[in-house]
VEXFIVEX-725912 format. One record per residue: x, y, z of N, C-alpha, C, O in turn; residue in one letter. Coordinates in pm, 1 decimal, padded with zeros to 6 digits. Layout:
      nc1      nc2      nc3     cac1     cac2     cac3      cc1      cc2      cc3      oc1      oc2      oc3 lumlo
        X        Y        Z        X        Y        Z        X        Y        Z        X        Y        Z     A
...
//
This chain:
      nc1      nc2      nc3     cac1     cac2     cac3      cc1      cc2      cc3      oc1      oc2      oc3 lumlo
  01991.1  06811.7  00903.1  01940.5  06827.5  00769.4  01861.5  06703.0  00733.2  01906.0  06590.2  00754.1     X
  01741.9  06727.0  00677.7  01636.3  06638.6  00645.2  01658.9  06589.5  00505.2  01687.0  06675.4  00421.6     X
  01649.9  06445.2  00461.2  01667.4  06452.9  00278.3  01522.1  06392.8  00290.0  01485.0  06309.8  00373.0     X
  01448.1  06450.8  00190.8  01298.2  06420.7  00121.0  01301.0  06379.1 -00038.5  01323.1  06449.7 -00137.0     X
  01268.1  06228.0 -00027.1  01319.8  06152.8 -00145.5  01205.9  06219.7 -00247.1  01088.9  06207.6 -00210.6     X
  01226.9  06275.7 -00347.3  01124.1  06304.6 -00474.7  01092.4  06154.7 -00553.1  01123.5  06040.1 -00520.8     X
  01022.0  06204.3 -00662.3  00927.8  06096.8 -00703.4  01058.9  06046.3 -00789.0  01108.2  05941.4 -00747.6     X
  01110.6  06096.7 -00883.2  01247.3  06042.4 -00963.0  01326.2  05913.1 -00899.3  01352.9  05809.0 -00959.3     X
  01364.8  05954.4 -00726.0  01457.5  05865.3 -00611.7  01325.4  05783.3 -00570.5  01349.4  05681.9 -00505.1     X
  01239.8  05800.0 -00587.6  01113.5  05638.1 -00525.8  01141.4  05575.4 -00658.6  01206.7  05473.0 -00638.2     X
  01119.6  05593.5 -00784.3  01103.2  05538.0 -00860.8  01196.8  05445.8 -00886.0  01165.3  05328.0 -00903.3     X
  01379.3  05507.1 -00893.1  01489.0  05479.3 -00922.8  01499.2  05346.4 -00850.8  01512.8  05236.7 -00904.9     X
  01487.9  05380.4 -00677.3  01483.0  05267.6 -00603.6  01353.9  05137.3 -00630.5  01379.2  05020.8 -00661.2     X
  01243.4  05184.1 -00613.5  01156.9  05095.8 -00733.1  01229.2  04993.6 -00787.5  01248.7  04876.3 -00755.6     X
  01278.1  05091.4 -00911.1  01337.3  04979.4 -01040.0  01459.6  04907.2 -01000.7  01506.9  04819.9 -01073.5     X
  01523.0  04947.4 -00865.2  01642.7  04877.2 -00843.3  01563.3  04751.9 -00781.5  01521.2  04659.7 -00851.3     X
  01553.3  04757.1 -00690.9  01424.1  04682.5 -00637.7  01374.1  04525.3 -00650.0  01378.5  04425.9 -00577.4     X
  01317.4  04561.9 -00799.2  01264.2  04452.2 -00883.0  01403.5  04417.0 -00983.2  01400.9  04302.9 -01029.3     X
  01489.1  04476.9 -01010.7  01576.6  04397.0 -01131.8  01642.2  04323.0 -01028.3  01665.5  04208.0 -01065.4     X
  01698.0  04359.5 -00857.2  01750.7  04239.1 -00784.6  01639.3  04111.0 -00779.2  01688.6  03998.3 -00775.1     X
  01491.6  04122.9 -00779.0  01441.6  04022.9 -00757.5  01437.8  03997.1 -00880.3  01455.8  03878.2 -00854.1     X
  01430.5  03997.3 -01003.0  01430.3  03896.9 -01099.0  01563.2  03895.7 -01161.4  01583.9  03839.9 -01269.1     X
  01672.9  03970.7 -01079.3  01801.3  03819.5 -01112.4  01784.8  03736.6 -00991.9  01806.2  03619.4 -01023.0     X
  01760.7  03746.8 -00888.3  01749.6  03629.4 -00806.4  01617.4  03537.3 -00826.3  01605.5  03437.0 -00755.8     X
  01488.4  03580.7 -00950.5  01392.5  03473.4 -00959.3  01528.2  03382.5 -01105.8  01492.5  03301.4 -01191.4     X
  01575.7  03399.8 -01099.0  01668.2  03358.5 -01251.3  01753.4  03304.2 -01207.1  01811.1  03245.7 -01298.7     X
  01832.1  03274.3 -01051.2  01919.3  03203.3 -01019.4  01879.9  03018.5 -01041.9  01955.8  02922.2 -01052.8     X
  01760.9  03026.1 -01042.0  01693.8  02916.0 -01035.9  01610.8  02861.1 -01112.3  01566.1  02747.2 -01098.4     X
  01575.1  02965.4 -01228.4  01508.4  02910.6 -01310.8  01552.7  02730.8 -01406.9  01673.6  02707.9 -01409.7     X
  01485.4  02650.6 -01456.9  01550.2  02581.3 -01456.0  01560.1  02461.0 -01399.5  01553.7  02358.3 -01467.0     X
  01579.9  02461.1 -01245.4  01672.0  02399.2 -01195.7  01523.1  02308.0 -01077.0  01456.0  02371.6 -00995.8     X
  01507.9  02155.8 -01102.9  01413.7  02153.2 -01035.1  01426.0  02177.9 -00891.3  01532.7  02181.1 -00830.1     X
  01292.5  02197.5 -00834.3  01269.4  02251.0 -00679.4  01354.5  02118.2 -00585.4  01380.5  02004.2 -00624.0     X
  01380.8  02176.5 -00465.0  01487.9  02104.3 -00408.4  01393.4  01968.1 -00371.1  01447.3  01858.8 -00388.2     X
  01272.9  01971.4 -00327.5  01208.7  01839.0 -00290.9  01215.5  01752.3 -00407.5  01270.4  01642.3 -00413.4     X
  01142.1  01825.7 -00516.3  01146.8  01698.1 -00674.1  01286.1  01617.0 -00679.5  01278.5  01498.5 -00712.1     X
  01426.8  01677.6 -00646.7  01511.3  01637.7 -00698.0  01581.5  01520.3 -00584.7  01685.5  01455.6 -00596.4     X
  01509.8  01521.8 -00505.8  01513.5  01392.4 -00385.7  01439.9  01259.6 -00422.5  01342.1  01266.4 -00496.9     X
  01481.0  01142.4 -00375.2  01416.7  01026.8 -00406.5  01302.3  01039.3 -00350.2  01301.1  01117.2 -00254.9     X
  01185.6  00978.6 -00382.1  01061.8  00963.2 -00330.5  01098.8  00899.5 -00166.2  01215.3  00860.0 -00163.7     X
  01026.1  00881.3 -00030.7  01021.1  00795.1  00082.4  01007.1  00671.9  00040.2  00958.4  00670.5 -00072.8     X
  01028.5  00570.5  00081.6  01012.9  00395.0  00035.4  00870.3  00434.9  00078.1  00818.9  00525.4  00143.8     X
  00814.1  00281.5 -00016.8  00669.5  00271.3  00090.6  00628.0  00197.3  00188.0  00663.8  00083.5  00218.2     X
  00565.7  00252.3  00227.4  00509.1  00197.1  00376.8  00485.8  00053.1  00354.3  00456.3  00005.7  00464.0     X
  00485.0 -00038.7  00263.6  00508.6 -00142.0  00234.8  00667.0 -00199.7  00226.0  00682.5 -00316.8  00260.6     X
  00734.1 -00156.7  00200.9  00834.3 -00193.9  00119.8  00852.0 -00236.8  00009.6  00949.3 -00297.0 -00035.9     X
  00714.5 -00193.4 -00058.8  00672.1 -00301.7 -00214.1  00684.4 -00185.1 -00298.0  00785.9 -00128.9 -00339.1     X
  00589.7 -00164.7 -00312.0  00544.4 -00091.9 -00470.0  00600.5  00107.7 -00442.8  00593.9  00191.3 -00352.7     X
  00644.8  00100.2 -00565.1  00672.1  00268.8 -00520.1  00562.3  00372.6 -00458.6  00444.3  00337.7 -00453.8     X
  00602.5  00499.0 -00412.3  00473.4  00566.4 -00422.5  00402.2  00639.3 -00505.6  00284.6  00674.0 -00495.1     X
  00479.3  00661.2 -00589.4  00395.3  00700.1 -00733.7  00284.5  00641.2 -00809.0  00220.6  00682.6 -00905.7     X
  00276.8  00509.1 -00723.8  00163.5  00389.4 -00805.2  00261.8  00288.0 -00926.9  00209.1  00215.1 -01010.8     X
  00393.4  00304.5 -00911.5  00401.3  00242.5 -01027.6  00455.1  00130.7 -01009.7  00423.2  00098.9 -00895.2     X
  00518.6  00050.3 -01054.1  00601.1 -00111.8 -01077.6  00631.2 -00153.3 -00897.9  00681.9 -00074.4 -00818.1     X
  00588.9 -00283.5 -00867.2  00673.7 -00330.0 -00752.5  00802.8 -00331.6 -00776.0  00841.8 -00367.2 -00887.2     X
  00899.2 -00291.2 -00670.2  01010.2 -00261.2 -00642.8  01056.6 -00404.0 -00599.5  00975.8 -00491.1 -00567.5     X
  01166.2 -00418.9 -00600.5  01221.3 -00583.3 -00526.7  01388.2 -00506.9 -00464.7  01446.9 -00404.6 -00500.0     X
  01422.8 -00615.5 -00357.7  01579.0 -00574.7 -00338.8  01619.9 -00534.8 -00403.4  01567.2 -00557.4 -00512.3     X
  01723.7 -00457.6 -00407.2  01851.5 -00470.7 -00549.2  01804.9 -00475.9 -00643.6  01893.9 -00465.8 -00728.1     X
  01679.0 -00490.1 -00704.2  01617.8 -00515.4 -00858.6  01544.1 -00419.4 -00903.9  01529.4 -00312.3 -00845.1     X
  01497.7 -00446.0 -00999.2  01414.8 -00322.5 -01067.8  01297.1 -00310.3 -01013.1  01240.6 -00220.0 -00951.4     X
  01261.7 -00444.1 -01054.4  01116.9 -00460.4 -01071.5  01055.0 -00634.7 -01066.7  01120.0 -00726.5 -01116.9     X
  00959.1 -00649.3 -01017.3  00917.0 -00770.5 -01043.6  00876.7 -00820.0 -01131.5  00785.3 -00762.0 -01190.2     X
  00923.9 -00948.6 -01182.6  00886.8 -00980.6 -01364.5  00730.9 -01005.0 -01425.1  00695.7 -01002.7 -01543.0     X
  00633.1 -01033.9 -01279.2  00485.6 -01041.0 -01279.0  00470.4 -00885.1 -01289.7  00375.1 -00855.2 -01361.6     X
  00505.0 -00830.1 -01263.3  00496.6 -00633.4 -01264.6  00504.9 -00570.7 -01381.9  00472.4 -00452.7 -01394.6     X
  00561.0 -00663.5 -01504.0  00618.5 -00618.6 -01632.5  00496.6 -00752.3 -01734.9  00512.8 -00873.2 -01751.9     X
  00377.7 -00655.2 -01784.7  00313.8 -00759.1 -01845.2  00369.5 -00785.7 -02014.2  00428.6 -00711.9 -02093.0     X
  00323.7 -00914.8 -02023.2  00360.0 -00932.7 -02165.9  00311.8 -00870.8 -02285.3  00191.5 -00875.3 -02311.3     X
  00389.6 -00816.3 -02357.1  00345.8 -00733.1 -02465.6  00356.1 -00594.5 -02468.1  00329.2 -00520.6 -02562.8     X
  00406.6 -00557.1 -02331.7  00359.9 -00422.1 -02289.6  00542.5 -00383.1 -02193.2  00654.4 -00431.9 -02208.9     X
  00502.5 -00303.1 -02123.3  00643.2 -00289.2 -02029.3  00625.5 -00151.9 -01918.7  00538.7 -00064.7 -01923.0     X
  00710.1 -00163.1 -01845.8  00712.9 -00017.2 -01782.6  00842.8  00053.4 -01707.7  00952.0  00002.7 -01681.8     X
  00805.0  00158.1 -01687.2  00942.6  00230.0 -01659.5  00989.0  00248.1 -01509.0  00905.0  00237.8 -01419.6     X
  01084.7  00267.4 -01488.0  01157.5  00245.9 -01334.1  01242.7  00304.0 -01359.2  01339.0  00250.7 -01414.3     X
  01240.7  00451.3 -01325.0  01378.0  00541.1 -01287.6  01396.7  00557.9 -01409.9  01294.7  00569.2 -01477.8     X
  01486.2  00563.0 -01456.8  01564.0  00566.3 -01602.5  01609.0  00439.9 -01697.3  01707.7  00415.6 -01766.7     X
  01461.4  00357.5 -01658.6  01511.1  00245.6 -01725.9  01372.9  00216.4 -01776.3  01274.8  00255.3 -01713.0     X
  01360.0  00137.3 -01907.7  01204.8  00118.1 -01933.8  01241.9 -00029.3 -01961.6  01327.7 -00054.3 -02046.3     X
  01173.8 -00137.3 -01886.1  01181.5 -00260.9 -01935.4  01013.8 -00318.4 -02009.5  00900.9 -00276.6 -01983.9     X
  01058.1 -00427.0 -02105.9  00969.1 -00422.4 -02183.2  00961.7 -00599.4 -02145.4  01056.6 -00648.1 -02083.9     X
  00847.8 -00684.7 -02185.2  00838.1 -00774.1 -02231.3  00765.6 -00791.4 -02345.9  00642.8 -00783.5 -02349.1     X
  00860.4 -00822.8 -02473.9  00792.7 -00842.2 -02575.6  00716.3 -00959.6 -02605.1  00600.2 -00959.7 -02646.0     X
  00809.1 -01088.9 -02575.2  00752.7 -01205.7 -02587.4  00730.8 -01278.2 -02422.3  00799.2 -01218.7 -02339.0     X
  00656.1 -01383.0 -02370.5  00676.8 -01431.5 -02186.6  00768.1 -01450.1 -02215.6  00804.2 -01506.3 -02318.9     X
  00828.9 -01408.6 -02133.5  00992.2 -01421.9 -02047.5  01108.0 -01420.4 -02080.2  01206.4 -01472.4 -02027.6     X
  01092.8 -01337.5 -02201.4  01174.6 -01183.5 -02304.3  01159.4 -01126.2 -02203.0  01044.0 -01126.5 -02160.0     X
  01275.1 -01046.8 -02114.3  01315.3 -00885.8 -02074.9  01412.6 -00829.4 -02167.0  01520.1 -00884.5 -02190.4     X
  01374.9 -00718.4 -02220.0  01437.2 -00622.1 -02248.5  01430.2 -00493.8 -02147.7  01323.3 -00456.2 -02099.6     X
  01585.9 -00415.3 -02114.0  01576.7 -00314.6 -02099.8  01640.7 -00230.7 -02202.2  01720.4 -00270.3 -02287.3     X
  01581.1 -00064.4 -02179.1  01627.0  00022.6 -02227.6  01626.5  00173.7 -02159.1  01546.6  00192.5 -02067.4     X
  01686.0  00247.4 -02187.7  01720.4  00401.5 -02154.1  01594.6  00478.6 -02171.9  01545.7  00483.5 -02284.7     X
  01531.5  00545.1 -02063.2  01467.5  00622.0 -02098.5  01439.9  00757.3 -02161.4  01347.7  00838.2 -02151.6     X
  01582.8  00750.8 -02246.9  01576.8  00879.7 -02266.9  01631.6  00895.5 -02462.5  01737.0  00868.1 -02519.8     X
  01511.6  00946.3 -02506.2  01439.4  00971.6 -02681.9  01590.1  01007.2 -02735.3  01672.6  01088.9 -02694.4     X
  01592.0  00937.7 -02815.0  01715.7  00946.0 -02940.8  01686.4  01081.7 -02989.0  01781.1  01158.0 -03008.0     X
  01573.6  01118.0 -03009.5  01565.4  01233.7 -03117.9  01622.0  01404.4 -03010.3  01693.6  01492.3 -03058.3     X
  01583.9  01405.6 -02915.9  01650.7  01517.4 -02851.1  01632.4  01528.2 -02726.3  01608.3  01630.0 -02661.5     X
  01646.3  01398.7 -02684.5  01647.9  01369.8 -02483.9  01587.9  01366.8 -02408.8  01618.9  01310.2 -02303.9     X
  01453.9  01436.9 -02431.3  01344.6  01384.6 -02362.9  01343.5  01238.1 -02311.0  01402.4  01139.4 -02355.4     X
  01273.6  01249.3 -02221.8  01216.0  01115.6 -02130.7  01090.0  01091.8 -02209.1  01000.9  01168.3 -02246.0     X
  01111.3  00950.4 -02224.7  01010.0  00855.4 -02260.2  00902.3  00809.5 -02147.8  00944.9  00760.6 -02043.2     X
  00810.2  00819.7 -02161.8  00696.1  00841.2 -01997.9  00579.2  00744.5 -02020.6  00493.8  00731.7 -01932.9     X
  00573.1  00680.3 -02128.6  00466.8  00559.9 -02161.1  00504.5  00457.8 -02229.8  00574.8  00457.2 -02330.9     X
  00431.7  00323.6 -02144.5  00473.5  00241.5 -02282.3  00326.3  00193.0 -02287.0  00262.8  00207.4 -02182.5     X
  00262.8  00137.4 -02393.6  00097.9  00194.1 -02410.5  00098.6  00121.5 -02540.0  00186.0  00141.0 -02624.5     X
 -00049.3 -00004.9 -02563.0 -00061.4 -00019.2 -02726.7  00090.9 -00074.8 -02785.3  00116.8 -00067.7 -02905.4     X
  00190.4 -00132.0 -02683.0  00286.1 -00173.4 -02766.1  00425.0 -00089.5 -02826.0  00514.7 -00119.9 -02904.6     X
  00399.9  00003.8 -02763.7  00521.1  00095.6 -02807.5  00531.4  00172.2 -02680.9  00439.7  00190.5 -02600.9     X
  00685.6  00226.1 -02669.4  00743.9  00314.6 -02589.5  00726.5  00441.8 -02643.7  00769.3  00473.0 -02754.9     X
  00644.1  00542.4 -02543.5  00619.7  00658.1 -02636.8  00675.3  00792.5 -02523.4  00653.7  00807.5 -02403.1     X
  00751.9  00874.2 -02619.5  00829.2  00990.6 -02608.7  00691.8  01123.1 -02608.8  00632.6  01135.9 -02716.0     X
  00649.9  01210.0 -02496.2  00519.7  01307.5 -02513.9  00606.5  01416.4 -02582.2  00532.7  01513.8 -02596.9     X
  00732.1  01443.7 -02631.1  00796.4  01559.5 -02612.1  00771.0  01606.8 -02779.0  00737.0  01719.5 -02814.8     X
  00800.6  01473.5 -02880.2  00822.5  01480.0 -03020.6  00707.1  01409.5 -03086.8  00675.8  01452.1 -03198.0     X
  00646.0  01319.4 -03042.3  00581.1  01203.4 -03034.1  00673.8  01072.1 -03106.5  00621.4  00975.4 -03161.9     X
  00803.6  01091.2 -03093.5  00842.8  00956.3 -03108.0  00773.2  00844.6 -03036.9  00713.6  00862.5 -02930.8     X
  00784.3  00697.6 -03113.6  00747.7  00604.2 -03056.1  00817.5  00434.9 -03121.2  00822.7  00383.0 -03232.7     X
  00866.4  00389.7 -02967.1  00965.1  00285.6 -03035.6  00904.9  00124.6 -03008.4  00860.3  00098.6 -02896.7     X
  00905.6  00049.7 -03084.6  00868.2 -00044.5 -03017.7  00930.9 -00118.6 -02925.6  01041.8 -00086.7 -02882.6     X
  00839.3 -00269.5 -02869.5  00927.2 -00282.7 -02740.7  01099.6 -00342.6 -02717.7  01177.8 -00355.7 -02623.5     X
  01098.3 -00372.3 -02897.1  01294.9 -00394.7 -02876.4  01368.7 -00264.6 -02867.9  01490.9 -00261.9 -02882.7     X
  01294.2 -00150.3 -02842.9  01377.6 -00030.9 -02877.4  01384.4  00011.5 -03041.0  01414.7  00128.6 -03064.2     X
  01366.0 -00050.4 -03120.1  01348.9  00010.0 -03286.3  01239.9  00119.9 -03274.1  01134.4  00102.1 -03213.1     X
  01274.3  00235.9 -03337.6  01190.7  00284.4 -03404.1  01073.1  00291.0 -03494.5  01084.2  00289.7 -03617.1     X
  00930.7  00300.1 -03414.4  00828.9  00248.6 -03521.8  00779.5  00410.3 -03605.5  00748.4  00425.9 -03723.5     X
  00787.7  00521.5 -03486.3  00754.7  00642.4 -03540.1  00815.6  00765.7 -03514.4  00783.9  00816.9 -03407.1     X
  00900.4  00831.0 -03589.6  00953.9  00942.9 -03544.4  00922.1  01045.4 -03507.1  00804.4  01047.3 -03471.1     X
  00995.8  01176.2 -03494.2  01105.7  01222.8 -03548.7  01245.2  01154.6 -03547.6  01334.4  01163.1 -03632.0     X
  01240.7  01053.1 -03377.8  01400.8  00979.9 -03383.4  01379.1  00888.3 -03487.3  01288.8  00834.1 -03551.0     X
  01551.6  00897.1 -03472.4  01602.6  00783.6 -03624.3  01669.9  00646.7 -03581.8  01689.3  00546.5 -03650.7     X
  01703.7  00673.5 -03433.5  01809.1  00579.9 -03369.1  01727.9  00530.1 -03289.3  01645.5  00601.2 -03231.7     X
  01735.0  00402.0 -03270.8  01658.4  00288.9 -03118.8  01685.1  00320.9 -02980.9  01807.9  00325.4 -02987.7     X
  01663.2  00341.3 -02884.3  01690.4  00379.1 -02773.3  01783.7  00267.7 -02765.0  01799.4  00166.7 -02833.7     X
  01853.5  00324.5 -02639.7  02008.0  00280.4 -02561.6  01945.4  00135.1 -02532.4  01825.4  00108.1 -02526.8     X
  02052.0  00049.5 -02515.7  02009.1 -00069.9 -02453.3  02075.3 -00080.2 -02313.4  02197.3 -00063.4 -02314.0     X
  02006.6 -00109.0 -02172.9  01994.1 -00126.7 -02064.2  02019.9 -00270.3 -02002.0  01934.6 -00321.4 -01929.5     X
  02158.2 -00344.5 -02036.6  02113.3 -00526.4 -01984.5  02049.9 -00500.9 -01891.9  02065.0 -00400.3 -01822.4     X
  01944.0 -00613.8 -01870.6  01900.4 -00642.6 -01787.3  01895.0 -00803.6 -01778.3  01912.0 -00864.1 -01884.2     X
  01867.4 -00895.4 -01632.4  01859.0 -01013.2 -01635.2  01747.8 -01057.3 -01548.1  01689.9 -00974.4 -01477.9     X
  01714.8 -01179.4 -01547.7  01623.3 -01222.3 -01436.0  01718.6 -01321.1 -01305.0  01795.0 -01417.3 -01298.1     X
  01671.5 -01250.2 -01243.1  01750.4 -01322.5 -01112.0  01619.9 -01338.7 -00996.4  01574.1 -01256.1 -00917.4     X
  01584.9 -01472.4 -01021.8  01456.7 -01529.6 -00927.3  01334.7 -01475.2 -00977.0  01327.7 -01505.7 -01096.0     X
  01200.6 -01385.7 -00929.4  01157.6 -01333.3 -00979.3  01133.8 -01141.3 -01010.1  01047.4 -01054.4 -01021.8     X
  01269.8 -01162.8 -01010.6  01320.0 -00977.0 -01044.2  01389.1 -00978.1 -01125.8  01445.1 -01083.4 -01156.2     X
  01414.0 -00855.5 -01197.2  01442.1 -00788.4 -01294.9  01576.6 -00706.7 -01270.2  01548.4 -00592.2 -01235.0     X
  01719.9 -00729.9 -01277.7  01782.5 -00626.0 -01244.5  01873.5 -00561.4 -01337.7  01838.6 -00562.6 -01455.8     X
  01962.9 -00515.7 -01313.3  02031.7 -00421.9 -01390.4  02171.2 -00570.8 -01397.0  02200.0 -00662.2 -01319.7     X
  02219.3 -00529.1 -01520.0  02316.5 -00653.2 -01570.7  02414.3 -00679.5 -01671.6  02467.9 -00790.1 -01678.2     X
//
């Protein structure tokens, strides 16, 4: 005995079909791709990251010539600032007002793209929506690096 699927049983299967693939596009939504969520390779230097950003040092953040005065930059989850020469401040990169990552520091302020908060470089608040200063991060100078402290 032969079964000859009608158009009703293509369809049915059809729709089964696609609702397994978009609960399995939904297992993952979310969740970054498995490469993003890996550390970058060191660089082929051993210096500077590969993203272009701050020289890297042993054990340290960053190099304190790497962090100009007036200005600052970010490393991982940490944004160090120099407000005044040879003032380090660190802080948390992550916006009082609702968690976003802070991704610039630019013109003197640490700026949030998410809300447009923007804090200056002690961490105070110069422009909201946040109300609270970002986290404070010790940091110290040990030779000419920057580390966690």
């Amino acid at each position: 005995m032969s079964e000859n699927l009608g158009r009703r049983d293509v369809l049915a299967y059809t729709g089964i079909a696609l609702g397994v693939t978009a609960v399995a596009g939904c297992q993952t939504y979310g969740k970054p791709p498995a490469a993003a969520s890996q550390a970058p390779p060191p660089a082929p230097d051993g210096g500077a990251k590969t993203d272009g950003g701050p020289a890297k040092t042993d054990g340290g953040l960053v190099k304190t010539s790497a962090v100009p005065v007036g200005s600052g930059v970010i490393v991982g989850e940490v944004v160090v600032t120099q407000p005044t020469a040879g003032v380090f401040k660190g802080f948390s990169t992550t916006c009082t007002h609702q968690g976003c990552a802070v991704t610039t520091v630019a013109d003197g302020t640490i700026n949030c793209p998410c809300h447009g908060s923007k804090f200056n470089l002690d961490g105070t608040v110069v422009q909201g929506p946040a109300k609270k200063p970002l986290a404070v991060k010790a940091v110290q100078v040990q030779g000419d690096s920057i580390v966690l402290g």
